[in-house]
LUMNU-429446 format. One record per residue (C-alpha): residue number from 1; x, y, z. Coordinates in nm, 2 decimals. Layout:
<node><i>NUM</i><X>X</X><Y>Y</Y><Z>Z</Z></node>
...
***
This chain:
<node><i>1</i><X>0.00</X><Y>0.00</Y><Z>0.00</Z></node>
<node><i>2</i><X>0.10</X><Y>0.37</Y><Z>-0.08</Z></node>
<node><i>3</i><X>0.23</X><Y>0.60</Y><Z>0.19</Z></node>
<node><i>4</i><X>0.33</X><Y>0.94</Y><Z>0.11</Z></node>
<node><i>5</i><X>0.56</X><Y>1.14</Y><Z>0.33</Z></node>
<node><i>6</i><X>0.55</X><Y>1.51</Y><Z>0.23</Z></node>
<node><i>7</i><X>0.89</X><Y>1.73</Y><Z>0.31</Z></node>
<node><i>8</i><X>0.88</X><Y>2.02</Y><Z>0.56</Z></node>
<node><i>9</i><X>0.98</X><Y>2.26</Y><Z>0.27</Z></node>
<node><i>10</i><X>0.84</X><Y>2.41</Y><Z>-0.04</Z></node>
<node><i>11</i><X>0.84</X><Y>2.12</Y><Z>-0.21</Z></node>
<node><i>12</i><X>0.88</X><Y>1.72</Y><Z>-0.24</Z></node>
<node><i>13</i><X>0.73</X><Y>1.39</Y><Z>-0.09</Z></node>
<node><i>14</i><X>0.84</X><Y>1.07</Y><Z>-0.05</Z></node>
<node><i>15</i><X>0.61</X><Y>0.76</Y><Z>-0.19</Z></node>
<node><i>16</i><X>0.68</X><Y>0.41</Y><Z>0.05</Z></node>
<node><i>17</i><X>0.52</X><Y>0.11</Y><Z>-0.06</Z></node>
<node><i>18</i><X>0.62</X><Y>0.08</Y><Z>-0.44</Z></node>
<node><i>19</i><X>0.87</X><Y>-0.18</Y><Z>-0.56</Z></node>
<node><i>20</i><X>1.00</X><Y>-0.08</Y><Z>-0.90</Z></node>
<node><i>21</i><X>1.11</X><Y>-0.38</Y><Z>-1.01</Z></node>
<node><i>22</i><X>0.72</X><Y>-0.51</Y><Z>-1.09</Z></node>
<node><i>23</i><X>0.51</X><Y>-0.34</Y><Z>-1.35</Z></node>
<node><i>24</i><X>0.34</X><Y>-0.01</Y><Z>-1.23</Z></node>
<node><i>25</i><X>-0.01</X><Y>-0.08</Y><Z>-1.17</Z></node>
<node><i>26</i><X>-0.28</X><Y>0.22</Y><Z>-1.29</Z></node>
<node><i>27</i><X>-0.40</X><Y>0.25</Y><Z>-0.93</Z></node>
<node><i>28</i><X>-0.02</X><Y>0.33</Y><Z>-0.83</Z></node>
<node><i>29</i><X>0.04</X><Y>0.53</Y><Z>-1.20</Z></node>
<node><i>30</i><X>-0.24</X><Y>0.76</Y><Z>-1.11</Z></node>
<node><i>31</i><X>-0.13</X><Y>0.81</Y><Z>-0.75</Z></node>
<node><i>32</i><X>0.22</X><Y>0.91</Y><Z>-0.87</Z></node>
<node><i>33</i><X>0.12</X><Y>1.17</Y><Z>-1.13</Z></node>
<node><i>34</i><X>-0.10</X><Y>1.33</Y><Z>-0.88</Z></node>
<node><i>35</i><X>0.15</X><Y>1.36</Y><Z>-0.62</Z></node>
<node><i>36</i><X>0.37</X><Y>1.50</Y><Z>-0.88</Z></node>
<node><i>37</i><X>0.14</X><Y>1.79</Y><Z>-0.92</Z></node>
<node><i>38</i><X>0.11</X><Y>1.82</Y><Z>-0.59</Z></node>
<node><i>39</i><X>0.47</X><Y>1.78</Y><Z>-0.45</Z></node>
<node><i>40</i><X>0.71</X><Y>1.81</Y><Z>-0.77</Z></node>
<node><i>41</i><X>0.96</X><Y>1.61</Y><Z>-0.65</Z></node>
<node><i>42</i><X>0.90</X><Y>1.27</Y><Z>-0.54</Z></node>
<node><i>43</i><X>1.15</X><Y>0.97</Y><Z>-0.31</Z></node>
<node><i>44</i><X>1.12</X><Y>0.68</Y><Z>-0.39</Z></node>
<node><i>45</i><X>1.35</X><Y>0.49</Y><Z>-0.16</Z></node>
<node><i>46</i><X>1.56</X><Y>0.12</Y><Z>-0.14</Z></node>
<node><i>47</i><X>1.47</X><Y>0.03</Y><Z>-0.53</Z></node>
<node><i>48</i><X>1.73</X><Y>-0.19</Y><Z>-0.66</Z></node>
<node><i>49</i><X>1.67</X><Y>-0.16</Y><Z>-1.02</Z></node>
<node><i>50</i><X>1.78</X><Y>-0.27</Y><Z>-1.34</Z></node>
<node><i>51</i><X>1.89</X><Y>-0.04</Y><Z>-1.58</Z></node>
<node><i>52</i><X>1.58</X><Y>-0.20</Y><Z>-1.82</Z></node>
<node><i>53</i><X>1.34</X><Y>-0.12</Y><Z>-1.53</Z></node>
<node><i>54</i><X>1.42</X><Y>0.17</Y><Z>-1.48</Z></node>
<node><i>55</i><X>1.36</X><Y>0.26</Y><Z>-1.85</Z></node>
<node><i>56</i><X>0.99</X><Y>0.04</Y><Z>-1.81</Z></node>
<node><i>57</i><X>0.88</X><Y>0.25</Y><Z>-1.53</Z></node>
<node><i>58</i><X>0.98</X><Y>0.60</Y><Z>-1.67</Z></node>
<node><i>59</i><X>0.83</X><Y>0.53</Y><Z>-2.03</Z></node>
<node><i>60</i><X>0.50</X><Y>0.51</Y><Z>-1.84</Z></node>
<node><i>61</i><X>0.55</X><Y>0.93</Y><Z>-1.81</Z></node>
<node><i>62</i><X>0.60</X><Y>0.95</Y><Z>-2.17</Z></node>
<node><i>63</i><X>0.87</X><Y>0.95</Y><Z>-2.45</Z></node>
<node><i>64</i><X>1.25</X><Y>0.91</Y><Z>-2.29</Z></node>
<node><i>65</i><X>1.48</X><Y>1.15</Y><Z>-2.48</Z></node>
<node><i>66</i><X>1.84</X><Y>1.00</Y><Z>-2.56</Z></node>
<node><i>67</i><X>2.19</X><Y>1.23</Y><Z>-2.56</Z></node>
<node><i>68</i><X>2.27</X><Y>1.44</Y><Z>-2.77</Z></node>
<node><i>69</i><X>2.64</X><Y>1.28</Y><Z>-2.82</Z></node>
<node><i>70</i><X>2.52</X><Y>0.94</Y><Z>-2.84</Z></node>
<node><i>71</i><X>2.71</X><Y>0.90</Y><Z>-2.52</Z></node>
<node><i>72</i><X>2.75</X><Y>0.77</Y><Z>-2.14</Z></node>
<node><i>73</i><X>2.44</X><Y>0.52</Y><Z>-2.18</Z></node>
<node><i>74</i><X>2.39</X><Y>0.21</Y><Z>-2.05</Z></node>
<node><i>75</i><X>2.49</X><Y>-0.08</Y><Z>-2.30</Z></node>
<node><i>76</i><X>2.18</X><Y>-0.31</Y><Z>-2.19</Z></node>
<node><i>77</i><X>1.93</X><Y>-0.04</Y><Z>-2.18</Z></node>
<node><i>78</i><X>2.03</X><Y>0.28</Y><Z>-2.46</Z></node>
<node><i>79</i><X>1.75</X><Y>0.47</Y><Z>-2.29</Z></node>
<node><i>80</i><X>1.94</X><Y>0.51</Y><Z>-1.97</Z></node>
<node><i>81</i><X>2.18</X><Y>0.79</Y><Z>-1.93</Z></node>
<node><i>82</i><X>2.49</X><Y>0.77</Y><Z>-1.71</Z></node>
<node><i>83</i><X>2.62</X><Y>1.03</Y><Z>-1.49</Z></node>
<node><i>84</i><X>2.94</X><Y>0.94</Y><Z>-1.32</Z></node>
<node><i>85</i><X>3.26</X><Y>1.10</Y><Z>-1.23</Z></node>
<node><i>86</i><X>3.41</X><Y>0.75</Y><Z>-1.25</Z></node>
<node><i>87</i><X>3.74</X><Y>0.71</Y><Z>-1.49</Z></node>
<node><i>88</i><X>3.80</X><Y>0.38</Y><Z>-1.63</Z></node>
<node><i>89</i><X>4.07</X><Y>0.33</Y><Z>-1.84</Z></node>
<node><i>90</i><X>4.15</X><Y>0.69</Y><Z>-1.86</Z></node>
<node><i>91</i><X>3.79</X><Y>0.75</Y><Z>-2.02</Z></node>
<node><i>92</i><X>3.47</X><Y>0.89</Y><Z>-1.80</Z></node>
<node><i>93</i><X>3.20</X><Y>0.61</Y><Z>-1.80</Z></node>
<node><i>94</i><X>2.92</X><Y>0.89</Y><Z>-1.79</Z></node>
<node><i>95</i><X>2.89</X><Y>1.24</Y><Z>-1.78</Z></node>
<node><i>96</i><X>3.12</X><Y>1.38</Y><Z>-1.50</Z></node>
<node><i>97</i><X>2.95</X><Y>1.71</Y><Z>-1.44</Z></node>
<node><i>98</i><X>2.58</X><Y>1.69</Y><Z>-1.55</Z></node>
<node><i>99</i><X>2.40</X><Y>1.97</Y><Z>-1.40</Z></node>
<node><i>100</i><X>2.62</X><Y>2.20</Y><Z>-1.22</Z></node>
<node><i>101</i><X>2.41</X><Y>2.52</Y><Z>-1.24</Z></node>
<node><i>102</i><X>2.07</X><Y>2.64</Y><Z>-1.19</Z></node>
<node><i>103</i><X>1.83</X><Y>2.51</Y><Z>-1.54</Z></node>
<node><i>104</i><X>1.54</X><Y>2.32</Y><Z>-1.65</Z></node>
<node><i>105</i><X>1.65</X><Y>2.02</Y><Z>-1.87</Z></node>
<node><i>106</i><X>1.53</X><Y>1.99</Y><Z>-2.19</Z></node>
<node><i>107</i><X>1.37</X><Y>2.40</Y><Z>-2.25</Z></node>
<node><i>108</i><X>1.58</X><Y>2.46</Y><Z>-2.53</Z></node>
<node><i>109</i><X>1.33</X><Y>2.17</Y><Z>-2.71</Z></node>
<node><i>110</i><X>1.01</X><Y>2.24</Y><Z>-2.90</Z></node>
<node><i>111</i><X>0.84</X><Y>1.96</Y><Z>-2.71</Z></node>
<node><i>112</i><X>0.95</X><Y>2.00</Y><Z>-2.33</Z></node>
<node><i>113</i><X>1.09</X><Y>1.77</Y><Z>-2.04</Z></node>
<node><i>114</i><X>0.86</X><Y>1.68</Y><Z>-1.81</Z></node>
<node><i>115</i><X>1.01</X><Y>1.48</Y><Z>-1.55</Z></node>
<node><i>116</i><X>1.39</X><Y>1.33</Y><Z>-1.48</Z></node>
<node><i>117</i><X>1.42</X><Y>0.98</Y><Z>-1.31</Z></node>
<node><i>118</i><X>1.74</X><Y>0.95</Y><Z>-1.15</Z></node>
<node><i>119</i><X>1.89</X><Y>0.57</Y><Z>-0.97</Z></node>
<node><i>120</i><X>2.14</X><Y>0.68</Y><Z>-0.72</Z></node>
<node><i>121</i><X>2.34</X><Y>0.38</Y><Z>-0.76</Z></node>
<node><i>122</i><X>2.69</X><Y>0.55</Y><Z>-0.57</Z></node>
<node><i>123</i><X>2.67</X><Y>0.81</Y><Z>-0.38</Z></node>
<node><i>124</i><X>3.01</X><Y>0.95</Y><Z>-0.20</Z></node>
<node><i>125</i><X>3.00</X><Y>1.01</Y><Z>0.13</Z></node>
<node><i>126</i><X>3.27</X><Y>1.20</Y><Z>0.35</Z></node>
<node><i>127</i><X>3.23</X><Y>1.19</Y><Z>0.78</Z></node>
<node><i>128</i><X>2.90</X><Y>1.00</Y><Z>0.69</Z></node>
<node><i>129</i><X>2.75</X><Y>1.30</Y><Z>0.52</Z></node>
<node><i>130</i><X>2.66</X><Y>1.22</Y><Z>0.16</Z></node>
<node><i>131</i><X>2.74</X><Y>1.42</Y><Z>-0.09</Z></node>
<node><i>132</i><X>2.64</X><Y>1.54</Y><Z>-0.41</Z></node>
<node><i>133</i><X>2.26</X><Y>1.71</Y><Z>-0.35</Z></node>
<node><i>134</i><X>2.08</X><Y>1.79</Y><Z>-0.59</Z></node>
<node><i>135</i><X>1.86</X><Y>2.11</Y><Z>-0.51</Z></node>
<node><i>136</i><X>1.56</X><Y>2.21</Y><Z>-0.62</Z></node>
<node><i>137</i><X>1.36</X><Y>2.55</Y><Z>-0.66</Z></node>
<node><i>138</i><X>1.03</X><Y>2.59</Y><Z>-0.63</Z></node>
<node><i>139</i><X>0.83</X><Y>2.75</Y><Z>-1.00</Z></node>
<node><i>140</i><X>0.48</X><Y>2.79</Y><Z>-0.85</Z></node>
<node><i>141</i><X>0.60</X><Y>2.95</Y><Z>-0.54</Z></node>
<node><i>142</i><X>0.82</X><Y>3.20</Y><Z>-0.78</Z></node>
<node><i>143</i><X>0.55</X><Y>3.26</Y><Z>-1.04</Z></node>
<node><i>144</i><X>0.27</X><Y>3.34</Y><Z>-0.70</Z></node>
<node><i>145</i><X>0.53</X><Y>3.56</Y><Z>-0.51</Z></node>
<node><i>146</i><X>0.55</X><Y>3.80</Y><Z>-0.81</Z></node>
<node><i>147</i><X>0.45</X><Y>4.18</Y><Z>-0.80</Z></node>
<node><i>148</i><X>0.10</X><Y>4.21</Y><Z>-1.00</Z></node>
<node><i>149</i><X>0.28</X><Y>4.40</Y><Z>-1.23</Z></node>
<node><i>150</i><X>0.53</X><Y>4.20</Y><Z>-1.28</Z></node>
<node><i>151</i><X>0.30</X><Y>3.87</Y><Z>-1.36</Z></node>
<node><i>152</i><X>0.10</X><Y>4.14</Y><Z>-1.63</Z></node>
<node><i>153</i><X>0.45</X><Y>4.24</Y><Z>-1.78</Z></node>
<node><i>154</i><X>0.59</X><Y>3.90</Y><Z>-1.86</Z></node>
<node><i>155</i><X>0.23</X><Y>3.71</Y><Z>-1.90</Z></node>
<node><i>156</i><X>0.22</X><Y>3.78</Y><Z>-2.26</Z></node>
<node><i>157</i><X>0.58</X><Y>3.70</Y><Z>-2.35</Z></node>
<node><i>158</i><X>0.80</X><Y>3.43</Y><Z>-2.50</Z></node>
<node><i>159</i><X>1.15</X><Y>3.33</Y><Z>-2.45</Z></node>
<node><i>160</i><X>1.45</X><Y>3.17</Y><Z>-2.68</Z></node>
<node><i>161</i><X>1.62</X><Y>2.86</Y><Z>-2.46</Z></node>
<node><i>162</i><X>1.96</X><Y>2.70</Y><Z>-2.65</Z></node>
<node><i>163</i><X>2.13</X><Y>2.44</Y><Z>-2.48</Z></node>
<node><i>164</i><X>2.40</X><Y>2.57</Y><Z>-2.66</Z></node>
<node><i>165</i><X>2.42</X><Y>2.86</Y><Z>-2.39</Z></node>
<node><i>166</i><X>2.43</X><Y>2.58</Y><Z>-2.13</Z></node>
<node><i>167</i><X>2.73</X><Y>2.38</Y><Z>-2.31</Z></node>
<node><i>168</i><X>2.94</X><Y>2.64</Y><Z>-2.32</Z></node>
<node><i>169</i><X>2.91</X><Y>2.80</Y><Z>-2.03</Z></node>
<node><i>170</i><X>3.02</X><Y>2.40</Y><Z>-1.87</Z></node>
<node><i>171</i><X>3.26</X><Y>2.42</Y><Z>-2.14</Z></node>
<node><i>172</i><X>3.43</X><Y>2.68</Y><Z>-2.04</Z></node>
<node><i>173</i><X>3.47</X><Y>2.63</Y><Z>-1.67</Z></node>
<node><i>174</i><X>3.88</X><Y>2.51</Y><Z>-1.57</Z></node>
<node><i>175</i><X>3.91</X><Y>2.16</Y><Z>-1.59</Z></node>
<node><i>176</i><X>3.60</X><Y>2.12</Y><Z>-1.77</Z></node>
<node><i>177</i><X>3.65</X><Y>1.80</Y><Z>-2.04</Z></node>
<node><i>178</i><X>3.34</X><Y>1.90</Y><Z>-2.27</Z></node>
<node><i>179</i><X>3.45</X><Y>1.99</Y><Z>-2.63</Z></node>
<node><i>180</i><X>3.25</X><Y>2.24</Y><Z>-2.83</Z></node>
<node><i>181</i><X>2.90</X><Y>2.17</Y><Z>-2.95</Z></node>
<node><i>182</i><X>2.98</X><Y>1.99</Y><Z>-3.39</Z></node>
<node><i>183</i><X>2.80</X><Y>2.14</Y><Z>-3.62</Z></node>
<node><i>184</i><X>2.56</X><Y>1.82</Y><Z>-3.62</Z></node>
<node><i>185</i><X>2.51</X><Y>1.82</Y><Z>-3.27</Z></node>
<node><i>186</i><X>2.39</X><Y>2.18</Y><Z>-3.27</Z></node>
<node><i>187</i><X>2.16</X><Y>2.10</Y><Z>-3.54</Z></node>
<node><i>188</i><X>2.03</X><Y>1.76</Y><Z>-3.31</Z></node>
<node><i>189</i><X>1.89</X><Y>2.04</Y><Z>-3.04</Z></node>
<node><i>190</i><X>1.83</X><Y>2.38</Y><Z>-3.23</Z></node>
<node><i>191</i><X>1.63</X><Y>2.65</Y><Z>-3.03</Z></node>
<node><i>192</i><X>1.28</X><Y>2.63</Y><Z>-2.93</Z></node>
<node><i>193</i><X>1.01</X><Y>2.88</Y><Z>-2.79</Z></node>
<node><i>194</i><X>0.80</X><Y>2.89</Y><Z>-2.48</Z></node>
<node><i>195</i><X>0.59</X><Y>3.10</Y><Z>-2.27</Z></node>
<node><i>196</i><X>0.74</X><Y>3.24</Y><Z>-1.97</Z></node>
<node><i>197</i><X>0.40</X><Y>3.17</Y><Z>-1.77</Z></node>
<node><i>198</i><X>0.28</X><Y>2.80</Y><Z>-1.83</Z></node>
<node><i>199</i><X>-0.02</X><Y>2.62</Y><Z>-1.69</Z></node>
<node><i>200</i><X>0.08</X><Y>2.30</Y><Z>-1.52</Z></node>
<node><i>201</i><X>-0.09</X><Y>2.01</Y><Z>-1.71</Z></node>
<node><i>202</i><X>-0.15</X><Y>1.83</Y><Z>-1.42</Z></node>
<node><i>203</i><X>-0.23</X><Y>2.10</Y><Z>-1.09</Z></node>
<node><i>204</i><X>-0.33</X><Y>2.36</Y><Z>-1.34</Z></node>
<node><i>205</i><X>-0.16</X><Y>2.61</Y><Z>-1.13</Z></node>
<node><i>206</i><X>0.04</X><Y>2.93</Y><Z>-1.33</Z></node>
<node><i>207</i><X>0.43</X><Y>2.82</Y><Z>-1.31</Z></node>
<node><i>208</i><X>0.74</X><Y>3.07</Y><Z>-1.40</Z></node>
<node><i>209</i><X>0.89</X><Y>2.93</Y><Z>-1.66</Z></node>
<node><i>210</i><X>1.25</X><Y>3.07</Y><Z>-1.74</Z></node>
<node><i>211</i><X>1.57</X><Y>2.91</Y><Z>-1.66</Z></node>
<node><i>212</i><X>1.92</X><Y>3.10</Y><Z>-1.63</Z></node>
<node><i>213</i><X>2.06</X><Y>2.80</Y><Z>-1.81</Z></node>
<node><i>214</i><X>1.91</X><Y>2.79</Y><Z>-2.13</Z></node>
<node><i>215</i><X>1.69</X><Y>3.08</Y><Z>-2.20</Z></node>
<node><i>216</i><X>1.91</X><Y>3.29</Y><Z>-2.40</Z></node>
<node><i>217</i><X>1.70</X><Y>3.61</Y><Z>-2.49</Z></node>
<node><i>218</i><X>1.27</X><Y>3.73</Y><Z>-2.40</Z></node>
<node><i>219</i><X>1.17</X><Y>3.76</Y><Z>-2.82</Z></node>
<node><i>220</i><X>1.01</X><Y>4.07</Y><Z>-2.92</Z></node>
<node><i>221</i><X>1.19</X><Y>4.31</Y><Z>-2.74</Z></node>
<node><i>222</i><X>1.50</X><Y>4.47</Y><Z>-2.70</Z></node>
<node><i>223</i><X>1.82</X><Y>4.32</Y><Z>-2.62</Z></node>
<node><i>224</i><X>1.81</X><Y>4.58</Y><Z>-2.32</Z></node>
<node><i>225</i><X>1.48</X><Y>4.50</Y><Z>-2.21</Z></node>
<node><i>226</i><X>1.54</X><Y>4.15</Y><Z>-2.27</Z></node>
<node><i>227</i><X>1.83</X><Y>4.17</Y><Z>-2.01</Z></node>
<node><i>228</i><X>1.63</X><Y>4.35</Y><Z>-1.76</Z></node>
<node><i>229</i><X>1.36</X><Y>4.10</Y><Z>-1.74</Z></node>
<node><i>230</i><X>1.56</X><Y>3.80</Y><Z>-1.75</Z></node>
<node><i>231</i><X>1.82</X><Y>3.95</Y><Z>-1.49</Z></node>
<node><i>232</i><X>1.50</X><Y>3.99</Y><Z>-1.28</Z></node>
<node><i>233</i><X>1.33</X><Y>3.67</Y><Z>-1.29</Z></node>
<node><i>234</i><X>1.67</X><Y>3.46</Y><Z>-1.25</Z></node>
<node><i>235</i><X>1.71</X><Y>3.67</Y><Z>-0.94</Z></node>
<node><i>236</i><X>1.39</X><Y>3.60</Y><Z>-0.81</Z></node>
<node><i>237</i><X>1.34</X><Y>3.28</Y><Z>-0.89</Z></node>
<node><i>238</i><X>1.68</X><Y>3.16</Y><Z>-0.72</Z></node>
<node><i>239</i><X>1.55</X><Y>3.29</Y><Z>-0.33</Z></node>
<node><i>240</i><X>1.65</X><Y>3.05</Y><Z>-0.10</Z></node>
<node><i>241</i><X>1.26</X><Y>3.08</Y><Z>0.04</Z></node>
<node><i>242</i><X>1.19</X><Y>2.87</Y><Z>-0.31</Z></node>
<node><i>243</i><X>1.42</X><Y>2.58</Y><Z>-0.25</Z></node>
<node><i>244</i><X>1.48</X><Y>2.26</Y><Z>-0.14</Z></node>
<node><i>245</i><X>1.81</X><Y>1.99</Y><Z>-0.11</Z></node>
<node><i>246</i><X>1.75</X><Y>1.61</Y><Z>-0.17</Z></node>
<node><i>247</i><X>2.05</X><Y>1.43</Y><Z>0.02</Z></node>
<node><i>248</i><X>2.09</X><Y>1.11</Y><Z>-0.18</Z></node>
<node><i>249</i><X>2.14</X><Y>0.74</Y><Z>-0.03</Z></node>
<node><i>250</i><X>2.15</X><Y>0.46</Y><Z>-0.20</Z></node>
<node><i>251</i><X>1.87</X><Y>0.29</Y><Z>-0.38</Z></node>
<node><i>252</i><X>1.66</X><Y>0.64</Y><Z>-0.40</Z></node>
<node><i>253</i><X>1.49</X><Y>0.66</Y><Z>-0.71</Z></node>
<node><i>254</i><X>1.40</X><Y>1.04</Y><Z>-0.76</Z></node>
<node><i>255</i><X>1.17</X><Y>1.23</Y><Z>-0.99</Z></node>
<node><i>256</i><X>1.14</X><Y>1.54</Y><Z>-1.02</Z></node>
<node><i>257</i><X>0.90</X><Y>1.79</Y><Z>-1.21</Z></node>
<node><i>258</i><X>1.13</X><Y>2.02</Y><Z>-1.49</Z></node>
<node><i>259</i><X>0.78</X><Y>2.20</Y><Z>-1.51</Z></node>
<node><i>260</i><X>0.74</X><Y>2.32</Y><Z>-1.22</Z></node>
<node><i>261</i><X>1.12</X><Y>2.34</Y><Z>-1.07</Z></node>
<node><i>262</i><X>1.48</X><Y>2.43</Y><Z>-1.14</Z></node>
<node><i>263</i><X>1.74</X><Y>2.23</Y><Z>-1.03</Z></node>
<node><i>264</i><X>2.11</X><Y>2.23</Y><Z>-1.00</Z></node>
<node><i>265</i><X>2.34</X><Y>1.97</Y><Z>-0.88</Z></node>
<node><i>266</i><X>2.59</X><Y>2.01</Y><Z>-0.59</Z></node>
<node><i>267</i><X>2.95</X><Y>1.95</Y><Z>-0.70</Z></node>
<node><i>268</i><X>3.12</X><Y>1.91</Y><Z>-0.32</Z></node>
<node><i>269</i><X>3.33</X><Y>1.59</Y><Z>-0.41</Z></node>
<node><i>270</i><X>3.61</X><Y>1.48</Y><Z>-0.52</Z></node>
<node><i>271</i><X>3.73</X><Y>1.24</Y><Z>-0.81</Z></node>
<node><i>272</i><X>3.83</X><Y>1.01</Y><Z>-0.51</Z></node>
<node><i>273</i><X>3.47</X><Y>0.98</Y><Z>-0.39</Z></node>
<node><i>274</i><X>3.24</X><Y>0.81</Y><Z>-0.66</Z></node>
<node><i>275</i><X>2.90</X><Y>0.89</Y><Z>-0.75</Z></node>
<node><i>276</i><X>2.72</X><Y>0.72</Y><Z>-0.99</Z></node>
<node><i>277</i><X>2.36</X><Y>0.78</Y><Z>-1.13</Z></node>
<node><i>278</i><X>2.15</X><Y>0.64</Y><Z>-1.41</Z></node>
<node><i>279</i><X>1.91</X><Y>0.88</Y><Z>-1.55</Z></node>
<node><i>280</i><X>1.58</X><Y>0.86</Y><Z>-1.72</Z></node>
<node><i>281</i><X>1.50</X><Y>1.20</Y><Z>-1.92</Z></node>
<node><i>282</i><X>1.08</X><Y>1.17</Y><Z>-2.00</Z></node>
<node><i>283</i><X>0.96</X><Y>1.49</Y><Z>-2.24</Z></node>
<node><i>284</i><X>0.63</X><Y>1.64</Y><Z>-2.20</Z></node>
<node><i>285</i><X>0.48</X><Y>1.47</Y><Z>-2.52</Z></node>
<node><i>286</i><X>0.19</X><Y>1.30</Y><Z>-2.33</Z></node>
<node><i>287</i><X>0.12</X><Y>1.49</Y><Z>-2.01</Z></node>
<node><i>288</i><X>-0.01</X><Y>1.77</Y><Z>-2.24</Z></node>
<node><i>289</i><X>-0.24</X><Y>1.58</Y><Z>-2.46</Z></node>
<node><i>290</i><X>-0.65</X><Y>1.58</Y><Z>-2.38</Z></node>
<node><i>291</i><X>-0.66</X><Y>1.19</Y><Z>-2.40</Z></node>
<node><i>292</i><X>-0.37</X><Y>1.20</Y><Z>-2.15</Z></node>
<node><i>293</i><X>-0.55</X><Y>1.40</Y><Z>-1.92</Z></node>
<node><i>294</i><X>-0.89</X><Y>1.26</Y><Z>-1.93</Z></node>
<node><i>295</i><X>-0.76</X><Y>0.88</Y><Z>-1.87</Z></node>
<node><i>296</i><X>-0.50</X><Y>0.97</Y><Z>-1.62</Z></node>
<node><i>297</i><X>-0.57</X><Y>1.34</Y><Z>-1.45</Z></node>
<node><i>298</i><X>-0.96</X><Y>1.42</Y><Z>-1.47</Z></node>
<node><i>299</i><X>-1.04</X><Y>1.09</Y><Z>-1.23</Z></node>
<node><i>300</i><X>-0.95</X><Y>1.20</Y><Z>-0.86</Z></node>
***
């Protein structure tokens, strides 16, 4: 039987009672979407998973998008991203600093991300603290705590995201191993364009959406403007009021809502202390959809 375990913060729950290695029933598939709306970021704790479950439970969000670079995946399950500061044989078994700055994965495409699974196979520890958090910040509680007259200014506009902007601003951090964006792989992810106010498909509530790491520029105004408003809403939108840290053990299986959150990922380790994740990215092409909602979201 479910249990869920809200967090004394802004945001996230914790779900007991669901083994991921079994097929997720539609009882338990409707109760997890829901919560989603409600919480945005959901525990789901002590799951020792395959890679190919993992994949089996996530696909039941929607569509799992794949790397850009064709690489760090699992070799039994393609779907599965790897993120790892592990070096074996000189060469990085997954991607050694995914996430290191405040974004929304997967804005810069047409059809958005809707939620990341992540499998904390590793996580490094250090005077039996773990490390590694990833923090989250809260969209609805940004978008509601906004001057009236700043919700009518922005309520009509658009923004440019690029994850180009993203790469190279990993890229060019010291130390950093990520080459430069080919000419094919900038073509795989070109811009896309979204409102900065979106209606959650699922709670229905009005949600800020605007990331410092990928949008790029507001459209339709001047490049001046353009930095005023986004200068203001990064601002805002990063008040520690908004946040919330997940401290990872082992076995957690985490999602978390790109719709309604930002997130960034704590770097506090060392290449001594191994952390290893496997990563489920699931877009936004169902959650949307009318047939989508009235199966899964209109029933209470």
């Amino acid at each position: 039987m479910l249990r869920l375990e809200p967090n004394a913060a802004t945001l996230g729950a914790t779900i007991h009672g669901l083994d991921l290695r079994q097929p997720l029933g539609d009882a338990a598939f409707r109760a997890v979407l829901h919560a989603l709306g409600q919480y945005a970021v959901l525990r789901l704790p002590n799951q020792q998973l395959h890679p190919r479950q993992l994949a089996a439970f996530s696909r039941r969000f929607g569509h799992i998008q794949t790397s850009v670079s064709g690489r760090y995946h699992h070799a039994e399950a393609p779907e599965v991203g790897i993120l790892s500061n592990i070096v074996e044989n000189g060469v990085n078994i997954g991607i050694p600093d995914a996430g290191q700055d405040w974004h929304t994965d997967m804005s810069y495409t047409a059809t958005r991300g809707f939620i990341n699974v992540l499998h904390a196979i590793q996580v490094p520890t250090r005077n039996g603290r773990p490390l590694g958090d990833t923090r989250f910040a809260d969209m609805r509680a940004a978008y509601a705590t906004l001057p009236e007259d700043w919700k009518q200014r922005i309520e009509p506009l658009t923004a440019t995201h690029d994850f180009n902007v993203f790469w190279q601003n990993m890229a060019a951090r010291p130390g950093s191993s990520r080459p430069p964006l080919t000419p094919a792989e900038r073509a795989k992810r070109p811009p896309a364009t979204h409102p900065l106010v979106l209606r959650h498909p699922i709670s229905g509530t009005p949600v800020l959406y605007c990331n410092p790491g990928y949008a790029e520029r507001i459209d339709g105004v001047s490049p001046a403007e353009s930095a005023d408003i986004l200068g203001y809403l990064f601002a805002h939108q990063r008040q520690p009021r908004f946040q919330h840290a997940h401290h990872w053990q082992v076995g957690d299986v985490l999602l978390w809502d790109h719709l309604a959150t930002l997130h960034t990922a704590v770097a506090d380790y060392t290449a001594a202390e191994p952390r290893l994740m496997h990563r489920c990215q699931v877009m936004a092409d169902q959650v949307f959809s009318p047939e989508f909602q009235r199966q899964w979201l209109d029933a209470a």
